[in-house]
VEXFI-650764 format. One record per residue: y, z, x of N, C-alpha, C, O, CB in turn. Coordinates in steps of 0.05 Angstrom, whole numbers, plus 5000, padded with zeros to 4 digits. Glycine has a CB too. Example, Ala and Ser with C-alpha at 12.3 -4.5 7.8 and 13.67 -1.06 7.14 Angstrom:
! residues 2
488651565264491051565246493451565264493451695285491151815226 495551425257497951435273500151575258502351615268498851145282 
***
This chain:
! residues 118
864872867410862272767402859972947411857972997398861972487412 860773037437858973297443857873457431855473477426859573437453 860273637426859573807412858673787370857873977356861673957422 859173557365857373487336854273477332852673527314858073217326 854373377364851373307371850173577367848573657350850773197402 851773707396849574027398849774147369847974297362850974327425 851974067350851874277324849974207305849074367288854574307308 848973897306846573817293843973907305842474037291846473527290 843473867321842173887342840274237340837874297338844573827368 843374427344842174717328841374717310839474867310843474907323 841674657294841574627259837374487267835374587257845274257238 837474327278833974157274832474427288830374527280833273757299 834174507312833374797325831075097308828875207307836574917328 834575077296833475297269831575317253830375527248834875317249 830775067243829174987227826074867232824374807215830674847216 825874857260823574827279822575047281820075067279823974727303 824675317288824375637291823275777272821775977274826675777293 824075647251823075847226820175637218818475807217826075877195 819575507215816975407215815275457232812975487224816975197213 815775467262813975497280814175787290812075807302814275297300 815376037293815876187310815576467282817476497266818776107329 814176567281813876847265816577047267818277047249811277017278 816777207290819377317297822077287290823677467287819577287316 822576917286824276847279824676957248826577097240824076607285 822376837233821876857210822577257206824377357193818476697206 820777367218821777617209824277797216825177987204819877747214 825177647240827677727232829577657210831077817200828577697249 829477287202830677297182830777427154832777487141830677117182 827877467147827577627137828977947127830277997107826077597146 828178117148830578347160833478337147834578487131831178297194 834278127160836778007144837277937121839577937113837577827150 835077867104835377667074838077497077840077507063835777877041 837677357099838777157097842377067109843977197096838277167072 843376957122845776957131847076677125845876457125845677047159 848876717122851276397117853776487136855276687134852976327074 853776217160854976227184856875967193856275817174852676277204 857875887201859275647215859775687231859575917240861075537210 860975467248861475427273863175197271862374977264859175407289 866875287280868774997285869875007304868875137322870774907268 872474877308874674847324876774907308876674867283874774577336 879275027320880575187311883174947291884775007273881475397337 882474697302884074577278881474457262881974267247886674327289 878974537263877574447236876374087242875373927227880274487207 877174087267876973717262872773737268871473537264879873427300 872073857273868973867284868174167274869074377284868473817323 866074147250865074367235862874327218862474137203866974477220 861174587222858374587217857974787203858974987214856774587236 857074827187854775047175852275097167850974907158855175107160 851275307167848975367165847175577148846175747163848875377184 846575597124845475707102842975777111841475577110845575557078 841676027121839376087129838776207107840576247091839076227154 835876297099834976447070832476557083832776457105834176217039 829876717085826476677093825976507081823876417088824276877086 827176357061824376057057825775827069824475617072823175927018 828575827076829475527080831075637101831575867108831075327053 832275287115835375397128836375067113834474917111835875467177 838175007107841074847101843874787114846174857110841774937084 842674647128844974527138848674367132848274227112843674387145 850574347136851274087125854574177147855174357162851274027082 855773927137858773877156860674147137860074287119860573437152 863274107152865674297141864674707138862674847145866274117101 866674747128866475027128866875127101869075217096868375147146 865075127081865775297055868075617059868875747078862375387043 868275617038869875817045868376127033869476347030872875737034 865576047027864176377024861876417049859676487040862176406989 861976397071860876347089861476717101863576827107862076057103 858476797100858977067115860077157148860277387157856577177114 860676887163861176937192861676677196860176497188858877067210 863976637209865676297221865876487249866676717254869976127200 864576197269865176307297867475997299866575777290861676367325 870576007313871575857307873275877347874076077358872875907274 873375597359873975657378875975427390876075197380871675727388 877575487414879775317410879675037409881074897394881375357428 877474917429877274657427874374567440872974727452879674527441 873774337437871674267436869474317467866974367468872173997426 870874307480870374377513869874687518867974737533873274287533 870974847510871175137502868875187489867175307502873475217486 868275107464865975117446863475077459861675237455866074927425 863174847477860474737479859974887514857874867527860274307476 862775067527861875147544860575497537859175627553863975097564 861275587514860675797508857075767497855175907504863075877489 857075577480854575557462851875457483849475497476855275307434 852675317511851575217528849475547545847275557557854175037545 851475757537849876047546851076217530852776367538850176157576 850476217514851676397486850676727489849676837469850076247451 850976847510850977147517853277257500855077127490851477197549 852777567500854777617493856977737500858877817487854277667481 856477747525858877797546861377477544863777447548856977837585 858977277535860877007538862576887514864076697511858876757545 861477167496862877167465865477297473867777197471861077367437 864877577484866777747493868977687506871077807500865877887504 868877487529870677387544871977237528874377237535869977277566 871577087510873276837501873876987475875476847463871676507498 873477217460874977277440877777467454879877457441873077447418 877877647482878877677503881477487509883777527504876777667520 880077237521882877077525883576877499884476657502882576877553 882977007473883276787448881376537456880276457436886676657444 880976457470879476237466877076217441876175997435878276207491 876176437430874676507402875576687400876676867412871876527398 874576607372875976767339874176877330872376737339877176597312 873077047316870477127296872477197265873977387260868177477311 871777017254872677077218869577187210867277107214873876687193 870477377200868077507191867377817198868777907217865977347200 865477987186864678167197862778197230860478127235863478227177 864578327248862078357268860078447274859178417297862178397282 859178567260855978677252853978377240851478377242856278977221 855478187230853377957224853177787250851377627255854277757198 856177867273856077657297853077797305851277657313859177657324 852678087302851278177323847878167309845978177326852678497331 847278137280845078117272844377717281842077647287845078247238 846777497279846377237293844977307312842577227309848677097301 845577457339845177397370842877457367840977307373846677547394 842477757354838877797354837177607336834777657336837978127343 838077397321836677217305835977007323833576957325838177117281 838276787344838176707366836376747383834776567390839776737373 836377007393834077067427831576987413829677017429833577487445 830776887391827876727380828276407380826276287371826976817347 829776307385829476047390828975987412828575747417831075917384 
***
């Protein structure tokens, strides 16, 4: 239940960021835009997130055209990583499997610098 919370929770985050915070905004910009998730590795707790410069979009599950799924073993794992989401703390847990990155890692790495603005 934790971790659904914090994944809504980011999601009101995001969207506070990009209305209130310029930087945010121009970085997304920079980007034109990213489509990301975030689950557990059997899928039972999953989020995504459709960022654009004019909107972000939220909703449950994981489409399957999503430019970057950060996907991790279990729910305790997840919310201890996202709790200090460095990227040394990415590193360690893709390291001992505990995370997965589906996706290109050049979008993990344009995320983190989208992040340090919230």
């Amino acid at each position: 239940m934790k971790l659904k919370l914090t994944l809504w929770l980011l999601g009101l985050m995001l969207k506070r960021a990009l209305r209130r915070k310029p930087r945010f905004r121009e970085q997304l910009e920079r980007m034109r835009g990213l489509d990301w998730g975030i689950a557990t590795e059997d899928l039972s707790i999953a989020r995504h997130y459709r960022m654009t410069p004019k909107s972000i979009h939220t909703g449950k599950g994981l489409p399957v055209d999503l430019d970057l799924e950060l996907r991790f073993r279990d729910q305790t794992t997840a919310l201890k990583v996202l709790k200090k989401p460095t990227q040394q703390a990415f590193l360690d847990g893709m390291m001992s499997g505990n995370v997965r990155l589906v996706g290109d890692s050049a979008d993990m790495n344009k995320l983190q610098k989208l992040l340090k603005y919230l």
